[in-house]
C-alpha positions as CSV (number, residue, x, y, z in Angstrom):
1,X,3.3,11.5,-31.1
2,X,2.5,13.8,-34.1
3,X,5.1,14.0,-36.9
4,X,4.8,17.3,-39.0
5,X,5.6,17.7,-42.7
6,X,5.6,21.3,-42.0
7,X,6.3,23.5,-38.0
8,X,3.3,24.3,-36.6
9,X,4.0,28.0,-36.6
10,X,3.0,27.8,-40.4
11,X,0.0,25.8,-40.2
12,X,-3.5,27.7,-40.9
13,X,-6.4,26.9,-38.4
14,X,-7.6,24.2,-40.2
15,X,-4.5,22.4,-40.0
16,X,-4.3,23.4,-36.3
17,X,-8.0,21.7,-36.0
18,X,-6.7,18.6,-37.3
19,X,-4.2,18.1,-35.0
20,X,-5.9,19.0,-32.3
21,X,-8.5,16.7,-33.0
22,X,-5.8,14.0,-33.6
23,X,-4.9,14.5,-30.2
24,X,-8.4,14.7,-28.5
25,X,-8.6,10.8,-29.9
26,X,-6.3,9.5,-27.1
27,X,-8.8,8.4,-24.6
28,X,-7.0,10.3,-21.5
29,X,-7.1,13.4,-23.2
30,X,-9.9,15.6,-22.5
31,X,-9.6,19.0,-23.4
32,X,-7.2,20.9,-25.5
33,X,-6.0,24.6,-26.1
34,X,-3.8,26.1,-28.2
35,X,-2.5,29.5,-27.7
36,X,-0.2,32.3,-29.8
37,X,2.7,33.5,-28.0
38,X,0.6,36.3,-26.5
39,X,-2.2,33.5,-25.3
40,X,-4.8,34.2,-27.3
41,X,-6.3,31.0,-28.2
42,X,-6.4,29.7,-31.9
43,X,-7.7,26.3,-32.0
44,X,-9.9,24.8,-28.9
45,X,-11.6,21.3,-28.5
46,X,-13.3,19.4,-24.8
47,X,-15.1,16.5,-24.6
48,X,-18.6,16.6,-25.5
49,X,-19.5,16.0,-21.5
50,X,-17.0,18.8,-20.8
51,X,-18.2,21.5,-23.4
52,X,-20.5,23.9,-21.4
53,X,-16.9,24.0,-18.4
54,X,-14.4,27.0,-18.8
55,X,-11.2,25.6,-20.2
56,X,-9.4,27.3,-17.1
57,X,-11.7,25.6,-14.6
58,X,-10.3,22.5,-16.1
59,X,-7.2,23.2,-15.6
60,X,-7.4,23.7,-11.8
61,X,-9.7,20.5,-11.1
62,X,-8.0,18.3,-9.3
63,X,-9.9,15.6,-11.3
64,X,-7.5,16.2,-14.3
65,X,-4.1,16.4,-15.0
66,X,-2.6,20.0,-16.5
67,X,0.2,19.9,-18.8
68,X,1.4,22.9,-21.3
69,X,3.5,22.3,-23.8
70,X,6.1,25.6,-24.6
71,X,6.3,25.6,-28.6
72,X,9.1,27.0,-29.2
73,X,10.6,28.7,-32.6
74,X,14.3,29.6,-32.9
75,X,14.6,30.1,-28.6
76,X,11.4,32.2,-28.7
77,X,8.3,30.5,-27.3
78,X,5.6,31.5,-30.3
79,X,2.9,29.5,-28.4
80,X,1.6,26.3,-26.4
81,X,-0.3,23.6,-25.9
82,X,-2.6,23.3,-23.3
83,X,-3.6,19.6,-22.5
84,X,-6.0,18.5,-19.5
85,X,-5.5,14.6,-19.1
86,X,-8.3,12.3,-17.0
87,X,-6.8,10.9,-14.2
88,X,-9.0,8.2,-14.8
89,X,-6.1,5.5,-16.1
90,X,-3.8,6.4,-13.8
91,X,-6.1,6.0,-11.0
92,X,-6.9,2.9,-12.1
93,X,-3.4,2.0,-12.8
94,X,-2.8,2.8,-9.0
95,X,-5.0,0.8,-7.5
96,X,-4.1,-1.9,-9.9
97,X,-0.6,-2.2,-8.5
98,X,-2.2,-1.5,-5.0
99,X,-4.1,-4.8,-5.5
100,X,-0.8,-6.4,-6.8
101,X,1.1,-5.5,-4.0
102,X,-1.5,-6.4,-1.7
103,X,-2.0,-9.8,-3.1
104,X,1.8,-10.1,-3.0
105,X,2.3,-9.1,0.6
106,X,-0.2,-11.7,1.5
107,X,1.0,-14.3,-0.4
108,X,4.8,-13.5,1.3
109,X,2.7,-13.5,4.9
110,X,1.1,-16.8,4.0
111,X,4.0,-18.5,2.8
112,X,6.1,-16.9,5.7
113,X,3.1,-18.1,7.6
114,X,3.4,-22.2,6.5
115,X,7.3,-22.1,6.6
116,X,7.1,-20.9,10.4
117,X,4.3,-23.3,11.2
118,X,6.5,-26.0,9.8
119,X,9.5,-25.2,11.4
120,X,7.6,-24.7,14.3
121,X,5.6,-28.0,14.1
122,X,9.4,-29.9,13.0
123,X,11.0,-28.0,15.6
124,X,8.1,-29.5,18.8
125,X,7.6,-32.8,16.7
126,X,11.3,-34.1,17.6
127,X,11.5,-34.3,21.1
128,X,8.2,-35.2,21.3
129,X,9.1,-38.0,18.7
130,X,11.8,-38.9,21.3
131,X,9.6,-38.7,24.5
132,X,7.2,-41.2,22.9
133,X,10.4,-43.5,21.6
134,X,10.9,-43.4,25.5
135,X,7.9,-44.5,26.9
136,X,7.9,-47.1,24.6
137,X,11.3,-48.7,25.6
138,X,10.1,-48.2,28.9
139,X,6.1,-49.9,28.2
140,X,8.9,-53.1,26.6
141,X,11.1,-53.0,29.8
142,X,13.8,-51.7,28.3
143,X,15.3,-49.5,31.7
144,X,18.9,-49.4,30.2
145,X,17.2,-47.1,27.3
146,X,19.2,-43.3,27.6
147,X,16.8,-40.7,27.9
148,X,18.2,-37.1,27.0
149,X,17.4,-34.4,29.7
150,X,18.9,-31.6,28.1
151,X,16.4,-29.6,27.4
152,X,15.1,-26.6,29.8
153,X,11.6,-26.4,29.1
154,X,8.2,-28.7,29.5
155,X,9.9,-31.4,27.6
156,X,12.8,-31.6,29.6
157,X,10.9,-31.5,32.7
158,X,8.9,-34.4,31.1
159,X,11.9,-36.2,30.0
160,X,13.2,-36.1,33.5
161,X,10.0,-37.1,35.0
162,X,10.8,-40.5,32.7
163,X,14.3,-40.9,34.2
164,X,12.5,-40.8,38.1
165,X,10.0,-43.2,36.6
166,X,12.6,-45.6,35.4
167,X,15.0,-45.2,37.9
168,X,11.9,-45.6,40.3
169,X,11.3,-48.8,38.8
170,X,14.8,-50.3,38.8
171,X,15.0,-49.1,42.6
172,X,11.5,-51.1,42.8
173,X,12.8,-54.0,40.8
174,X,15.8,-54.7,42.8
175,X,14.1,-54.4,45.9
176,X,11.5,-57.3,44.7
177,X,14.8,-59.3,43.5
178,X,16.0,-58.9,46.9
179,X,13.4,-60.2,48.5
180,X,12.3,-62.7,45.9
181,X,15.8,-64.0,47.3
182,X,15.3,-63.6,50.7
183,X,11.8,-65.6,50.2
184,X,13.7,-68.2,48.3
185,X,16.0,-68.5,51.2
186,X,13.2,-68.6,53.5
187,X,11.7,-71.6,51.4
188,X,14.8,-73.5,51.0
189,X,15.4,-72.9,55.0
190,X,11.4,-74.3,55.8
191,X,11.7,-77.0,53.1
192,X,15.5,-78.3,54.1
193,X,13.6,-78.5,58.0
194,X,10.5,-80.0,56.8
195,X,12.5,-83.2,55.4
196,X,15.1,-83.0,58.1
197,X,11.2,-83.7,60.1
198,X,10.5,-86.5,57.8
């Protein structure tokens, strides 16, 4: 921002020079024109780069930014400003939050990415945690040990294969109890006849 001592409508050139030059040392500023209230131009200034290009082909590039500034005296407009802007910082401020955002999204998509993965891995971990606790009661013997068959998918049909296993074996076990005591009988029966011999 410029502060005046004096309106600009009474400035001479010279002072019109110096504040067009005070401008021209923003660094986004490229150009600028200052025009009477009929347009004619009174004080001019471009870039060196830019000297030999018509203010007004400035003005349409698509390159720059256009801005005119009404100056206004008493609800009259007694001239303007004429500013073309490089697009430069705010290109560069674009793609600056592009990247930000970016980098933000990913991070979100990563961390979204570990908290599902370890939900996921909690989620398969458990009744895999309780098959294994199963087959080791079973590897011990244990054929009382409840196994839960709740679950509809490959881990309940897996949990269920356990409960045929088990209940296999204490079909299995009974049956060699049974004729463990049949055999006994058998040997008691051969024995109590072999004496009865003697």
């Amino acid at each position: 921002k410029i502060s005046l001592e004096e309106p600009i409508w009474n400035l001479h050139t010279e002072a019109l020079n110096k504040i067009r030059d005070s401008i021209l040392r923003d660094p986004d500023v490229i150009a600028l024109k200052i025009t009477d209230e009929l347009g004619v131009t009174l004080s001019e200034r471009k870039l060196e780069m830019l000297k030999d290009v018509e203010f007004s082909a400035l003005e349409q590039n698509l390159e720059f930014q256009y801005q005119r500034i009404r100056i206004v005296k008493e609800d009259s407009v007694i001239g303007e400003i004429h500013i073309v802007l490089s697009n430069e910082k705010a290109l560069n401020l674009v793609i600056s939050t592009t990247v930000q955002i970016m980098t933000f999204s990913l991070l979100l998509i990563l961390l979204l990415g570990i908290i599902v993965t370890l939900t996921g891995i909690k989620l398969l971990k458990r009744p895999i945690d309780e098959l294994e606790n199963n087959a080791i009661e079973l590897g011990k013997g244990n054929l009382e040990h409840d196994i839960d068959t709740s679950r509809d998918d490959e881990l309940g049909v897996l949990a269920k294969g356990f409960v045929q296993m088990r209940n296999s074996i204490r079909e299995n076990i009974q049956i060699i109890e049974k004729q463990n005591h049949a055999l006994e009988q058998i040997v008691l029966e051969r024995t109590s006849e072999i004496q009865d011999l003697l």
